[in-house]
N, C-alpha and C positions, 0 to 999 in steps of 0.2 A: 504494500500500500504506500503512496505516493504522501509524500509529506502534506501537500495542499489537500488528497482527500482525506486524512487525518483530520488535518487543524478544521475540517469540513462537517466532519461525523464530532467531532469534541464540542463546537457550537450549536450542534443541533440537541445535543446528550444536554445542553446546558440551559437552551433555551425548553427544552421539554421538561426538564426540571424545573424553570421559573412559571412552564404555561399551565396557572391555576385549571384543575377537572371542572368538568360541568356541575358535580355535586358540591366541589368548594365555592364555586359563583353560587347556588342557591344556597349555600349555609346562611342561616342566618335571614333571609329573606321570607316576608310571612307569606304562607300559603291560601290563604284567603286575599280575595282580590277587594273586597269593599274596604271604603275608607270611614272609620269613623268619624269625622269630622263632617262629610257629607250625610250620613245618617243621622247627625246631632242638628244638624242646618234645618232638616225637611222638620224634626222631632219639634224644635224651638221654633219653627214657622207655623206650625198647628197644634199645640199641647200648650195650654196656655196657663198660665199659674202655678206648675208645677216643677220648678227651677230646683229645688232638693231631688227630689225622682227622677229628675231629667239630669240630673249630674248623679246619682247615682248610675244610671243607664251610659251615661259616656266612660264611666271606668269599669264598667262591666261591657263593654264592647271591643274594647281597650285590650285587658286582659285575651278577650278571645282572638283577637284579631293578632295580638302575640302568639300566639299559641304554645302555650307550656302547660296548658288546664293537665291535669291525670286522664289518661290513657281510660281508665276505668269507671269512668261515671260522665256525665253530661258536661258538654261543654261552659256550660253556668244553668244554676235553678232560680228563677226570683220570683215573690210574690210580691203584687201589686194591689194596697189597700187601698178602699177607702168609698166614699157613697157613690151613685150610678148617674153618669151623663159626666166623669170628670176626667174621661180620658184615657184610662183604664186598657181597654180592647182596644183603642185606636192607635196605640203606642205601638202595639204588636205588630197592626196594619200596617203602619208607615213605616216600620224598620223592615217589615216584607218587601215595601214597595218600594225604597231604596237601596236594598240588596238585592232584590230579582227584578224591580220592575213592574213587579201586580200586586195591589195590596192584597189577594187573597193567596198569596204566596206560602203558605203556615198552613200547618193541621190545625182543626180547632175541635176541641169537643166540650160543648155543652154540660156541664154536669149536673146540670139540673134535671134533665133526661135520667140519668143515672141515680135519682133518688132512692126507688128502691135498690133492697136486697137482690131480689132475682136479674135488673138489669147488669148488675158486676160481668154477666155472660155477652153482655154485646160490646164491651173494652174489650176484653181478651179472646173473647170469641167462643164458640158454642163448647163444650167439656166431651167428652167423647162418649159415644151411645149416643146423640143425638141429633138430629138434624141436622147440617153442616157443619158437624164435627172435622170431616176430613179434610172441606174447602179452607178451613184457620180461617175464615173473618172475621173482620174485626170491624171498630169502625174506624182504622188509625190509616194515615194516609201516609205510607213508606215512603215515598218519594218525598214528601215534603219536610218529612223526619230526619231520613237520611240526607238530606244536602247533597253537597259533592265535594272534592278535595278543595276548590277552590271557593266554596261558598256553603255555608252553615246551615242546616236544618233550621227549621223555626216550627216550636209546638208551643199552643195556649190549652190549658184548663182552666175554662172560663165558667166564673159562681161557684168554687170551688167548694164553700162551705155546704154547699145541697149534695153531693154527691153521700154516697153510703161508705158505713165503715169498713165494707168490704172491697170498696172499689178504695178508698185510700190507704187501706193495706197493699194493696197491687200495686198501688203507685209509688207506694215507698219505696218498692223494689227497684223501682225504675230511677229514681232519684240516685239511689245507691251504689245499683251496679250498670247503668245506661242500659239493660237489656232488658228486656219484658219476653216472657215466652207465653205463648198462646195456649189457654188453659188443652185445646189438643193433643199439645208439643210438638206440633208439626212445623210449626213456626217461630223462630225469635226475629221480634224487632229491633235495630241496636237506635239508641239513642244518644251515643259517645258522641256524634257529630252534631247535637244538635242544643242549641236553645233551649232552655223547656220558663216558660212564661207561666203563671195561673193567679186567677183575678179572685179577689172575692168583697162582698158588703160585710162580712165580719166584723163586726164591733163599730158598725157606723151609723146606727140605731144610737146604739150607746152614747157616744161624742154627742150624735146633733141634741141629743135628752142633755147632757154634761152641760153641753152651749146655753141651751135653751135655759137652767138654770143659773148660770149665769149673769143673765141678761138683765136680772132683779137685784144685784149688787151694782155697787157705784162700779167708776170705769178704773179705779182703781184697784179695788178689789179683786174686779175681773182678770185684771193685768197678773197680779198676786199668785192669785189660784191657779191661771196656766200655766205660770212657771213652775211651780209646784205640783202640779200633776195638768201637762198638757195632755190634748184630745189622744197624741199617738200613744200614750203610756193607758190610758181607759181602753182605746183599742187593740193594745199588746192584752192585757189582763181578760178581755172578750177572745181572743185568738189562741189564748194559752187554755184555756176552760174547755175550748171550742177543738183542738188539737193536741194529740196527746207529744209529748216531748221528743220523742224516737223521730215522729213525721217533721217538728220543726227544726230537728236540729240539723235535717239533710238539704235545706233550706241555704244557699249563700247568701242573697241579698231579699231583705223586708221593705219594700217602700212605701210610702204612706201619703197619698196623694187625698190632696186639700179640696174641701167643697170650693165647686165655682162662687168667686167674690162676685162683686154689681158690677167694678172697673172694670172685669174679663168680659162681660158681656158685649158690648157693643165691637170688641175684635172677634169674639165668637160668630158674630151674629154674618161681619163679613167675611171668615172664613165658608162658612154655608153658602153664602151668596156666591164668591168663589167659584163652590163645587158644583154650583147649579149652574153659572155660565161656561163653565167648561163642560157639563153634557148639553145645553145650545149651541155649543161653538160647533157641535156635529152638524148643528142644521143650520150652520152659517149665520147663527142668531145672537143676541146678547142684552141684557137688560141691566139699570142702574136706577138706584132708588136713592130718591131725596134723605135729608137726614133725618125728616121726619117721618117717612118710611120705615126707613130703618129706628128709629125710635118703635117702633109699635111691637116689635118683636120682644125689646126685653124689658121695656117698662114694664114695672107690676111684674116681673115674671118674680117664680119660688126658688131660689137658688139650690133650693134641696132638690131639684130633678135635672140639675147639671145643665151640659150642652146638649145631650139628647133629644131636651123639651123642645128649645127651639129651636132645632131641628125640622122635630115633628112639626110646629109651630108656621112654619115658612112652608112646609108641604100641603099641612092641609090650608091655611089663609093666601098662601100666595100661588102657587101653581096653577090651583083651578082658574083663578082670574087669568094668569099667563097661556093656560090653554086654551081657555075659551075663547081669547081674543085673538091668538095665532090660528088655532081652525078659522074663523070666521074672514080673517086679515092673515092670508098666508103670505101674501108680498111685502108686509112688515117685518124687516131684520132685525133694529133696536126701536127700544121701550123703554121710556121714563117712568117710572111710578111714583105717586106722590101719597100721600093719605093725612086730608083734610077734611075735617068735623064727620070725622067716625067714618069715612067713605074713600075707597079708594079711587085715583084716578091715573087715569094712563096718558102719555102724551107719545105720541111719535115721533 
């Protein structure tokens, strides 16, 4: 061998030595491709009041999006307290639909469904001797459980506290070791990849009762007492009665989301509006309401039934007017609405 192809093959021995493997470039790089910061963006543009829960949810996205959670149990478990219409299930949505795209991205199961004893058999599916024992159904939707290497399962048990003792022994299982096997055995579900979310009203009877008295002491008093036993401490002692120890301690993150105040309401009111010109905008249409319009939806409203109400609220008062005038006047694209002395009116 030639001196030059020597000093030839010694550069290349050298340079192959310096040229980092493919496996050393992804060291270190996280395998999930969402970013939490844009999942916090969407979360703080429509979850309104809830800045404690919503910065819990950014370090527990954080975490995942690291990825070092344990091999043998779900990728994070959280529960989300607190009364209904304040955002609760919508959280779940909108981290679906900023990591896949569709807000019904997520398995979701109802637990309320699940009340009885004898339902425990539609989770994990029929026990064997019986009607579709052999098929393992379930009502759990594996793909959306399972995720993929690059993007995380997302599961909600939503009203957590209706479900039966038996179906929350099952679920401990799952908390514990991320797998559920199907009472057939024909099936395991693994849940190591995923989310697991669950909602519930436990202990928010209690609180709004706590407020409510309250409300009959000076404003200092009141100040006094909640620092001395705030609503979330009445709602842990409702949740601990309500759950026996073993189930909360497989528990990572407790959050404790706040009744809708009166200040949330009129950004609530255009979030809604929002979502309703964006299913117009299909039919190349769009509407804008005066402020005194938009006044009519949360004045007077009960803040004990959340965002949900007005909601409701703007579907059943406002729609039928906006359909009835687009059937009648299909070549009108925008619409002003105004509502003056108890009456609505429209302008083109």
């Amino acid at each position: 061998m030639t001196s030059s192809a020597s000093d030839i093959k010694h550069v290349q021995a050298h340079l192959s030595m310096q040229q980092p493997s493919e496996r050393d470039c992804l060291m270190g790089k996280p395998r999930f491709h969402f970013e939490p910061c844009e999942v916090m963006a969407l979360l703080r543009e429509r979850i309104i009041g809830q800045d404690d829960a919503l910065l819990e949810i950014e370090r527990m996205l954080h975490v995942v999006k690291a990825d070092f959670s344990s091999p043998e149990r779900p990728l994070s478990v959280t529960l989300m307290l607190g009364p209904t219409g304040v955002g609760k299930t919508e959280t779940v949505r909108l981290i679906a639909e900023a990591i896949y795209g569709r807000p019904d991205a997520f398995c979701r199961i109802d637990m309320n469904t699940l009340a009885q004893e004898h339902y425990a058999a539609a989770l994990t599916g029929a026990p064997p001797g019986y009607v579709g024992s052999k098929e393992g159904h379930s009502l759990f939707d594996e793909t959306a459980i399972t995720g993929s290497h690059t993007r995380p399962g997302i599961m909600l048990f939503d009203e957590l506290e209706k479900a039966s003792n038996e179906v929350i022994r099952g679920l401990m299982n799952v908390l514990d070791t991320g797998r559920l096997t199907l009472t057939a055995g024909t099936k395991t579900i693994d849940f190591r990849n995923c989310m697991i979310f669950m909602t519930s009203n436990v202990g928010a009877q209690a609180a709004q009762q706590y407020l409510e008295k309250l409300q009959f002491l000076p404003q200092k008093m009141q100040s006094l007492c909640l620092k001395k036993m705030p609503t979330a401490r009445v709602i842990e002692k409702v949740l601990q009665r309500k759950f026996d120890p073993e189930f909360l301690n497989r528990i990572d993150r407790t959050l404790h989301y706040q009744a809708v105040q009166e200040d949330a309401l009129p950004r609530l009111v255009e979030i809604e509006l929002n979502k309703l010109n964006q299913r117009l905008k299909h039919q190349k249409r769009s509407i804008q309401l005066t402020d005194a319009a938009k006044a009519f939806f949360y004045q007077g409203h009960d803040i004990r039934y959340g965002a949900r109400h007005l909601a409701r609220k703007i579907r059943t008062e406002l729609e039928p007017i906006l359909a009835i005038h687009f059937l009648n006047h299909p070549e009108q694209r925008h619409l002003l609405l105004d509502y003056m002395n108890q009456q609505w009116q429209i302008r083109s």
